[in-house]
ROVO-124043 format. One record per residue (C-alpha): x, y, z. Coordinates in pm, whole numbers. Each point is the difference from the previous one (the first is absolute). Layout:
N
+--------+--------+--------+
|   east |  north |     up |
+--------+--------+--------+
|      X |      Y |      Z |
...
+--------+--------+--------+
END
This chain:
107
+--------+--------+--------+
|   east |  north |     up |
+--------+--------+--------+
|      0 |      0 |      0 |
|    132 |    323 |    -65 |
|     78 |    260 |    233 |
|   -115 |    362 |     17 |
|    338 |    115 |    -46 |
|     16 |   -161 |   -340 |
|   -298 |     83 |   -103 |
|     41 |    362 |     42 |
|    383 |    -57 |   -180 |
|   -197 |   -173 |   -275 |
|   -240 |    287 |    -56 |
|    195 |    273 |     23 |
|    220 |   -172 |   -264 |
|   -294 |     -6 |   -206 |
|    -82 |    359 |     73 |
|    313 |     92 |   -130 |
|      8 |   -233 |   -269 |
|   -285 |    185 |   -113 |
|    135 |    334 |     75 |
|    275 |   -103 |   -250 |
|   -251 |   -113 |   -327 |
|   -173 |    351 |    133 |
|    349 |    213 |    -57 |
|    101 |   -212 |   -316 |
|   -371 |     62 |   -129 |
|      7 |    357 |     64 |
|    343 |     67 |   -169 |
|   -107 |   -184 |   -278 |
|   -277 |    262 |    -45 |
|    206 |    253 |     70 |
|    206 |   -141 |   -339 |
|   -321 |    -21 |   -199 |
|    -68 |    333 |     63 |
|    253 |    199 |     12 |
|    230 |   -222 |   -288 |
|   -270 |   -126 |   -206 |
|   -282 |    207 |     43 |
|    200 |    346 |     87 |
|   -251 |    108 |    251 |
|    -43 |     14 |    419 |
|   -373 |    -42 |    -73 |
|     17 |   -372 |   -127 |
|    224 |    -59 |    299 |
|   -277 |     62 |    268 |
|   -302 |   -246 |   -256 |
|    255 |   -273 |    -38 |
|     81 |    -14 |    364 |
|   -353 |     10 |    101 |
|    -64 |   -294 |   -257 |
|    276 |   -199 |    119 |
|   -192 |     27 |    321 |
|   -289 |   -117 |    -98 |
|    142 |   -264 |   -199 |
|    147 |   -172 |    292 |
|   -312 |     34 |    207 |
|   -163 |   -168 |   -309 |
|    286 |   -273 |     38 |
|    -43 |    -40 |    406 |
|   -417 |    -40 |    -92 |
|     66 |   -248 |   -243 |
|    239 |   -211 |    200 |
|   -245 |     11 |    276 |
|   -242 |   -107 |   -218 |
|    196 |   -302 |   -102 |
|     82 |   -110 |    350 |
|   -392 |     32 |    124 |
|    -96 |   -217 |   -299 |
|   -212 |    208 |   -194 |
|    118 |    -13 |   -330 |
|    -31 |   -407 |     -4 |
|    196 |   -203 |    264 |
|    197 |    160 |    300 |
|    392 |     82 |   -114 |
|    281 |      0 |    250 |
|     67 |    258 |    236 |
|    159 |    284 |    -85 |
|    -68 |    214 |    282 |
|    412 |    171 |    -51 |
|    -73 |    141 |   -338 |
|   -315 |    142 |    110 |
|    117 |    204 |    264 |
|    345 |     87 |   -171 |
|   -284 |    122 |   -301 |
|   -217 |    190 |    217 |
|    306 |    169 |    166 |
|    141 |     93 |   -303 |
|   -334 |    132 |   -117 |
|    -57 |    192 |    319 |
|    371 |    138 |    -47 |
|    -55 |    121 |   -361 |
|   -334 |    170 |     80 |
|    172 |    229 |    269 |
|    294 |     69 |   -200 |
|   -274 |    119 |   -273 |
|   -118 |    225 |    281 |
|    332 |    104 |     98 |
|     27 |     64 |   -362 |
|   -303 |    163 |    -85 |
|    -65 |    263 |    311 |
|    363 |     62 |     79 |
|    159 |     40 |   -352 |
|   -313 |     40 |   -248 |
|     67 |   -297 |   -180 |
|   -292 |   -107 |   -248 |
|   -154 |    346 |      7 |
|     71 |    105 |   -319 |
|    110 |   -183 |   -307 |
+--------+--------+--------+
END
């Protein structure tokens, strides 16, 4: 049986694995738009998608594991949180980005 201690080790390495996808997610938006795009305003939509696309991910995997979409899959409780965190990390950085330097205000 596992102990609290390494429990809470084991989630916070998942928080922070998810903090990671998160910051690799958001500098990849930040190089679609600023190098491909050549605008701060595509910067703040693709970082919001992102977001939303890895909610979308966590729903789906918990979708598979509670058997809804035919029979029950296994477990994949680590991605889930690591996908939500990163989520939750890329929607306040698109705060950050939006109120404090006007990102996606203008295109």
């Amino acid at each position: 049986m596992a102990t609290p201690d390494s429990r809470k080790k084991k989630l916070a390495s998942r928080i922070a694995l998810g903090g990671g996808f998160g910051t690799f997610s958001l500098a990849f938006c930040f190089w679609v738009g600023f190098g491909l795009l050549h605008s701060s305003y595509y910067v703040e939509w693709l970082a919001a998608a992102a977001a939303v696309f890895c909610l979308l991910l966590a729903w789906l995997l918990h979708l598979r594991e509670d058997g809804f979409m035919g029979k029950s899959g296994k477990p994949m409780k680590g991605a889930r949180i690591a996908l939500i965190s990163a989520a939750v990390f890329l929607l306040l950085a698109t705060l950050v980005l939006y109120f404090v330097f006007g990102f996606g205000t203008s295109p």
